[in-house]
C-alpha positions as CSV (number, residue, x, y, z in Angstrom):
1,X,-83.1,-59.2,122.2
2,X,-83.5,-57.6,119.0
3,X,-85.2,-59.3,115.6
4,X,-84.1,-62.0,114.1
5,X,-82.3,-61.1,110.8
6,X,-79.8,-62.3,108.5
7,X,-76.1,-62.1,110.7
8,X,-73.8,-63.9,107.8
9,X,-72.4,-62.1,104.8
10,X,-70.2,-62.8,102.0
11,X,-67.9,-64.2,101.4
12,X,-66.1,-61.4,100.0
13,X,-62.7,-61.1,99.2
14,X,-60.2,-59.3,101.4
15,X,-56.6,-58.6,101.1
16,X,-55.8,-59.2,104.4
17,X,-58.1,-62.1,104.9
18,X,-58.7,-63.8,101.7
19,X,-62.2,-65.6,101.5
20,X,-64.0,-63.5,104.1
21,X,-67.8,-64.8,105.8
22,X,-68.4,-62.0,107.7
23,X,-70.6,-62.0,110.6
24,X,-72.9,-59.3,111.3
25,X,-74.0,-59.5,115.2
26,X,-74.9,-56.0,116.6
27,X,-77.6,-53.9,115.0
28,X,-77.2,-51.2,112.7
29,X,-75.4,-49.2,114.1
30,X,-74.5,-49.2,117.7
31,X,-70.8,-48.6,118.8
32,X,-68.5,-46.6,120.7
33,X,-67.0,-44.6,117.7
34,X,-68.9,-42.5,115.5
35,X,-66.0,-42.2,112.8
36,X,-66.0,-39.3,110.3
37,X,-65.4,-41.6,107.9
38,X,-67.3,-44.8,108.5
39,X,-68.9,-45.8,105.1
40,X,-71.8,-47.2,107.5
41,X,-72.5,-43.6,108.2
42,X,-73.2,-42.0,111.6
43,X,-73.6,-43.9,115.0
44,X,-77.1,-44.4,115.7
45,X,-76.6,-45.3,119.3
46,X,-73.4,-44.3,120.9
47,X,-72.6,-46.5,123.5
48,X,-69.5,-48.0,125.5
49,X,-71.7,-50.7,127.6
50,X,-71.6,-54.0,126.6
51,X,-74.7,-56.3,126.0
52,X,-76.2,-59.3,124.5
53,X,-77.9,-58.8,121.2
54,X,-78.6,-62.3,119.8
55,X,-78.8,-65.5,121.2
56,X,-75.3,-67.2,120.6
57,X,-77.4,-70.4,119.1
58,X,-78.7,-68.6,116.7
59,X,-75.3,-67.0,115.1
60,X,-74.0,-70.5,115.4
61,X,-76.8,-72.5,113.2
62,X,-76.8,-69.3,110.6
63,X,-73.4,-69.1,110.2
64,X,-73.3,-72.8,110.1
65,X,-76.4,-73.0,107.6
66,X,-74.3,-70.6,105.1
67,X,-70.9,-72.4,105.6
68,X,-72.9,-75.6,104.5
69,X,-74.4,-73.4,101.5
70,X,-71.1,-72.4,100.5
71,X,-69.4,-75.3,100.7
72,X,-72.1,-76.9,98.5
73,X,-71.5,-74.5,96.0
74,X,-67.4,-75.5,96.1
75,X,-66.7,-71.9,97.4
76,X,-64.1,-71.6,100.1
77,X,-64.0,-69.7,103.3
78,X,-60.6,-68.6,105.2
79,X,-61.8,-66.7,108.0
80,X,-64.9,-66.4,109.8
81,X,-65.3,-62.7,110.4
82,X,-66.7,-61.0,113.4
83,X,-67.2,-57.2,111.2
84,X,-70.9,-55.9,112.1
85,X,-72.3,-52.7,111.3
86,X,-71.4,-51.2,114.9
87,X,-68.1,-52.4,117.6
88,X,-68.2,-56.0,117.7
89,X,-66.9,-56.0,121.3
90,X,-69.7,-54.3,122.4
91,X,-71.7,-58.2,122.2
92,X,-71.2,-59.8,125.5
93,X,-71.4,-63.2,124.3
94,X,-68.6,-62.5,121.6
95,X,-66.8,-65.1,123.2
96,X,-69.3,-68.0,123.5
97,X,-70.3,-67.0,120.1
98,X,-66.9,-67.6,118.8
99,X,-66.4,-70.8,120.9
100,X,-69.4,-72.4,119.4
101,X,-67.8,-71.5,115.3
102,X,-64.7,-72.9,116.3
103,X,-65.9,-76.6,115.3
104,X,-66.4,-75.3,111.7
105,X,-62.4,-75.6,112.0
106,X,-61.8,-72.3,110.4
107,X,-59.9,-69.6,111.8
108,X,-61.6,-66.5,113.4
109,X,-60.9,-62.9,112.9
110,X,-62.7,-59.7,114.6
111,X,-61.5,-56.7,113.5
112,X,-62.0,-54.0,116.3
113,X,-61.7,-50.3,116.9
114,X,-60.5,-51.5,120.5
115,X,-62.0,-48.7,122.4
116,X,-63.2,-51.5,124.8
117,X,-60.0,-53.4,125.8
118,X,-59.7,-51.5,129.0
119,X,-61.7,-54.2,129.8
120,X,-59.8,-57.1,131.1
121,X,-63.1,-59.3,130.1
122,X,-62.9,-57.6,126.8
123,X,-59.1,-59.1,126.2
124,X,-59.8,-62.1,127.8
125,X,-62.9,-62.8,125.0
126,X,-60.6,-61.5,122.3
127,X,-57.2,-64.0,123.3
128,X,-58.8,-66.6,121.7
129,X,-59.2,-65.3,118.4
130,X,-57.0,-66.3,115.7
131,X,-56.4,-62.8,113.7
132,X,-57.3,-59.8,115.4
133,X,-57.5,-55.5,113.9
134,X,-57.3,-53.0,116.3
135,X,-57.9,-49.3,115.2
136,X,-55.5,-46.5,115.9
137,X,-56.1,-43.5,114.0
138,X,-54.5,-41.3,116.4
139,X,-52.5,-41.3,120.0
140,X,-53.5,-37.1,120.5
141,X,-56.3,-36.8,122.4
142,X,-57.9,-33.8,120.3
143,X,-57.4,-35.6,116.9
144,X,-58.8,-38.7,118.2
145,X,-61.8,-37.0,119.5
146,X,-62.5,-35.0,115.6
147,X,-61.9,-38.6,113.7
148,X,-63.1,-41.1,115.9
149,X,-66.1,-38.9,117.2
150,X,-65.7,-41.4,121.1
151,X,-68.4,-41.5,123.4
152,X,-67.8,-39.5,126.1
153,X,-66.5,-41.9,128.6
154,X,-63.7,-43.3,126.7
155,X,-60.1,-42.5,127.7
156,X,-57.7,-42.5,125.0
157,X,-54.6,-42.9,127.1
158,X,-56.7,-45.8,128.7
159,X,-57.6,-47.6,125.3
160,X,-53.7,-47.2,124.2
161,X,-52.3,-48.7,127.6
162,X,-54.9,-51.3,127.1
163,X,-53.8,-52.3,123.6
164,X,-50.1,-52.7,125.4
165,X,-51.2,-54.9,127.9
166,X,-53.4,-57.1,125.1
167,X,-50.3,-57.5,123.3
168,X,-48.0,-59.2,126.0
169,X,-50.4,-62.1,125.7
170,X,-52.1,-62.0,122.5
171,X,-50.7,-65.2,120.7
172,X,-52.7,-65.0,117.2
173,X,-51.7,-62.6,114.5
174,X,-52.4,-59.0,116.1
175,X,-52.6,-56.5,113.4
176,X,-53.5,-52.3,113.4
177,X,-55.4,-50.1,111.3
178,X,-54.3,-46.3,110.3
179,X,-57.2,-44.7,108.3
180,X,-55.9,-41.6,106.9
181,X,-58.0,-38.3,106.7
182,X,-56.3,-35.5,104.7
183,X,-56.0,-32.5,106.8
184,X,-56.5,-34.4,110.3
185,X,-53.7,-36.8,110.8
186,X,-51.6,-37.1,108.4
187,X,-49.3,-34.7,109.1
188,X,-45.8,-35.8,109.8
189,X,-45.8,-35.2,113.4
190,X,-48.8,-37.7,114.2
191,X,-47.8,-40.3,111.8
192,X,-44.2,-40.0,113.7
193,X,-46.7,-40.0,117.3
194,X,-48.5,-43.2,115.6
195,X,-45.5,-45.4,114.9
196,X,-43.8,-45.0,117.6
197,X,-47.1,-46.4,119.8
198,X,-47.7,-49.1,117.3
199,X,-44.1,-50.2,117.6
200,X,-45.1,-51.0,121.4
201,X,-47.4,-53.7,120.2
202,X,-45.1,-56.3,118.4
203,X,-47.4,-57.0,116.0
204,X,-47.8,-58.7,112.7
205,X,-48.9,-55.9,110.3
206,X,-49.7,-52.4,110.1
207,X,-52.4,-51.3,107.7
208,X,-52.5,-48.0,106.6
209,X,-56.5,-47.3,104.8
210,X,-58.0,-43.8,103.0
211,X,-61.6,-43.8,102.3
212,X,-62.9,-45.6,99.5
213,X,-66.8,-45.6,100.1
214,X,-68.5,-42.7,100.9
215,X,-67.7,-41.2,104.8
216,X,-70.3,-40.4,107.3
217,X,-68.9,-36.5,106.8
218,X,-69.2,-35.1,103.2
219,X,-65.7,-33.1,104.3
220,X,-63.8,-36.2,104.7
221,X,-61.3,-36.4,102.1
222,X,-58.4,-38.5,101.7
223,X,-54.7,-37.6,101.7
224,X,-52.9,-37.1,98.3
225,X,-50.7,-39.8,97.0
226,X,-47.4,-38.1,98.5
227,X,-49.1,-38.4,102.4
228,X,-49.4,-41.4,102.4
229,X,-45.9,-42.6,100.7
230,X,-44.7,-40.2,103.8
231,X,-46.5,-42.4,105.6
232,X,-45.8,-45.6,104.4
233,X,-41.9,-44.5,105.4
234,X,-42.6,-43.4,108.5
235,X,-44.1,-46.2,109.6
236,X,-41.6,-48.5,107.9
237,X,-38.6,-47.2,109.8
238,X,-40.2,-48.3,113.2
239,X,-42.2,-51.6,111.9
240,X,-41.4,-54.7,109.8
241,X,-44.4,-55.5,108.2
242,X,-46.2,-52.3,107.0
243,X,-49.1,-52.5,103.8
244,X,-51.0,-49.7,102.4
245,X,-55.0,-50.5,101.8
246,X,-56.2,-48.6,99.3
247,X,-59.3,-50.2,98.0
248,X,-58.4,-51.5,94.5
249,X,-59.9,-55.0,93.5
250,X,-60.0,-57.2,90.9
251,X,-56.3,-58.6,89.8
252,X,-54.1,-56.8,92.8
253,X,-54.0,-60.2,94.7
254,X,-52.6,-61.8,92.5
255,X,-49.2,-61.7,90.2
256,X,-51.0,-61.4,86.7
257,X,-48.0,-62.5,84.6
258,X,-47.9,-59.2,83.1
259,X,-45.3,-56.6,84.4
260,X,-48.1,-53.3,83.5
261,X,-50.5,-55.6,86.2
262,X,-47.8,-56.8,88.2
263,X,-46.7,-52.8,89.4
264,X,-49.7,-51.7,89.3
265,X,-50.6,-54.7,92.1
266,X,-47.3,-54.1,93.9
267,X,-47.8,-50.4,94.3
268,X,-51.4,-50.4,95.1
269,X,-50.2,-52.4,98.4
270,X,-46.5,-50.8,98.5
271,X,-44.9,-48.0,97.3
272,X,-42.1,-49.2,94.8
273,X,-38.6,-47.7,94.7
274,X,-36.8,-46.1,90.9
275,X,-34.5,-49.1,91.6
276,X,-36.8,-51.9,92.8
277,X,-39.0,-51.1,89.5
278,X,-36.1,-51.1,87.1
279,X,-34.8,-54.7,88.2
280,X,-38.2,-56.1,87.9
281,X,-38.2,-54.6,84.0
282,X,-34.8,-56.2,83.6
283,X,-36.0,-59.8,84.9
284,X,-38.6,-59.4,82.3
285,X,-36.9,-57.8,79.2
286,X,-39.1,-54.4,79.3
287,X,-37.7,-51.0,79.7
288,X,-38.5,-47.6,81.4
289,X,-41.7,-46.9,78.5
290,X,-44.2,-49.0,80.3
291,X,-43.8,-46.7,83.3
292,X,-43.2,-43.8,81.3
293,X,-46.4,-44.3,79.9
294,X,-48.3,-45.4,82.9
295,X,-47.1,-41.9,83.9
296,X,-48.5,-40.1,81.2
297,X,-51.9,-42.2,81.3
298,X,-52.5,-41.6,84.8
299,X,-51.9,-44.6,86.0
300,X,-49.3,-43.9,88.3
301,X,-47.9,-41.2,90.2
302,X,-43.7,-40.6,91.0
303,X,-42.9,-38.8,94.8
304,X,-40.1,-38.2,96.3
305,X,-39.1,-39.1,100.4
306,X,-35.8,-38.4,101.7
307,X,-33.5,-39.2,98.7
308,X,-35.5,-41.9,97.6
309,X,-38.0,-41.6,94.2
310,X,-41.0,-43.9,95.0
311,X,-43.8,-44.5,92.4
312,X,-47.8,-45.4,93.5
313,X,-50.5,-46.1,92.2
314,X,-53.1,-43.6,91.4
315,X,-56.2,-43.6,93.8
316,X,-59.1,-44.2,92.8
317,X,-61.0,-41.5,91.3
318,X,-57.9,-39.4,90.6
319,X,-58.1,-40.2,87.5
320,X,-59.6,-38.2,84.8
């Protein structure tokens, strides 16, 4: 067992979860990935064998101690979030640990870069869950290797047939992640590759991420704004529920009751159409300026797919 140390965090707010308390059970930083891009930086201990690293008692009574906190302080939690430093899965009492939250009568999410679920014990301790992220960055062996850095016993095909088979019976809201390295994967050949695996699954949402914080490789760099509009459509024409994360907080969650705000919220999360923009400035009585001059401030940026002119947000640290 290792020290005792503080396992809850947060909450913090996250678009796809709202009120997030995460939980941080596996020590800094043990996983099976060692991710070009992971703002934890690089895996300390690569490893694909599960084990136990805290008592499960002792996650339960912290996490219940801060829920109590919270709750004090009027603060509301909608998920209880198994997102440590390393792969969550990698705990073997993930399952019992998750069991004993589950009288807190809040929903629990563990977001995963699912290298494990070859393991039929592995799905079985994640079919419980209520909300669940699974990583795919890649379905080519060699640009899976240069992203997700693997240890050396994992077997892509393995982890993507495993994922297939979770799917049949997963009954909670099953979501992916797409992180997006310029240069690596997001060429139109791979995100084509990508969405046709992910439309296996059945899921409820695709997520599509850059990096925000700073990657475990200096190189990393994300894909311009045009990448990832290409592939925001690509993955649209395969799935139904697709959303870009690109790491803006603040007022995105929210409608603001201002149209500048509102498409700067809308195409943080989703590339807006020429047409889709100019019926929300006719609802409101404003015209073309505001994006004219959203345009010329830097604010947003206009590209083109197939015959279609989209407009997105800048990314952060664009602009000058």
């Amino acid at each position: 067992m290792f020290r005792k140390y503080r396992i809850p965090f947060g909450p913090i707010p996250s678009r796809r979860l709202g009120q997030s308390l995460g939980i941080n059970h596996i020590p800094p930083k043990i996983c099976s990935y060692s991710c070009i891009y992971c703002q934890v930086g690089d895996t300390i201990r690569l490893s694909n064998k599960r084990q136990s690293f805290y008592e499960p008692m002792e996650v339960k009574l912290q996490v219940e101690e801060k829920v109590r906190e919270l709750t004090i302080r009027g603060e509301n939690i909608d998920y209880l979030s198994f997102v440590p430093d390393g792969e969550p899965t990698l705990d073997i009492n993930l399952r019992k640990e998750a069991d004993l939250l589950k009288g807190l009568g809040i929903p629990i999410a563990v977001i995963t870069n699912g290298s494990l679920i070859t393991d039929p014990k592995v799905r079985k301790d994640l079919m419980n869950m209520n909300w669940i992220s699974l990583k795919v960055d890649a379905v080519t062996g060699d640009i899976w290797r240069r992203t997700n850095r693997p240890h050396p016993d994992l077997n892509l095909s393995s982890i993507l047939d495993g994922m297939v088979e979770f799917s049949k019976e997963y009954k909670g809201e099953l979501n992916t992640e797409t992180m997006l390295i310029s240069g690596l994967n997001d060429n139109e050949e791979e995100l084509e590759k990508i969405s046709n695996f992910l439309s296996r699954l059945g899921h409820t949402r695709a997520y599509i991420s850059i990096p925000t914080r700073p990657p475990a490789m200096k190189w990393v760099m994300r894909p311009k704004e045009e990448k990832i509009n290409t592939a925001y459509q690509i993955f649209k024409k395969k799935l139904n529920q697709v959303e870009l994360l690109i790491g803006y907080g603040g007022n995105e969650f929210a409608a603001s009751g201002n149209i500048h705000n509102d498409i700067l919220d809308i195409t943080a999360v989703h590339p807006m159409r020429e047409e889709a923009i100019r019926d929300m400035l006719r609802k409101t009585g404003e015209d073309w300026s505001i994006v004219s001059r959203m345009l010329e401030e830097g604010e947003l940026i206009q590209t083109d797919f197939g015959d279609r002119r989209f407009f997105m947000r800048v990314l952060p640290g664009r602009k000058k």
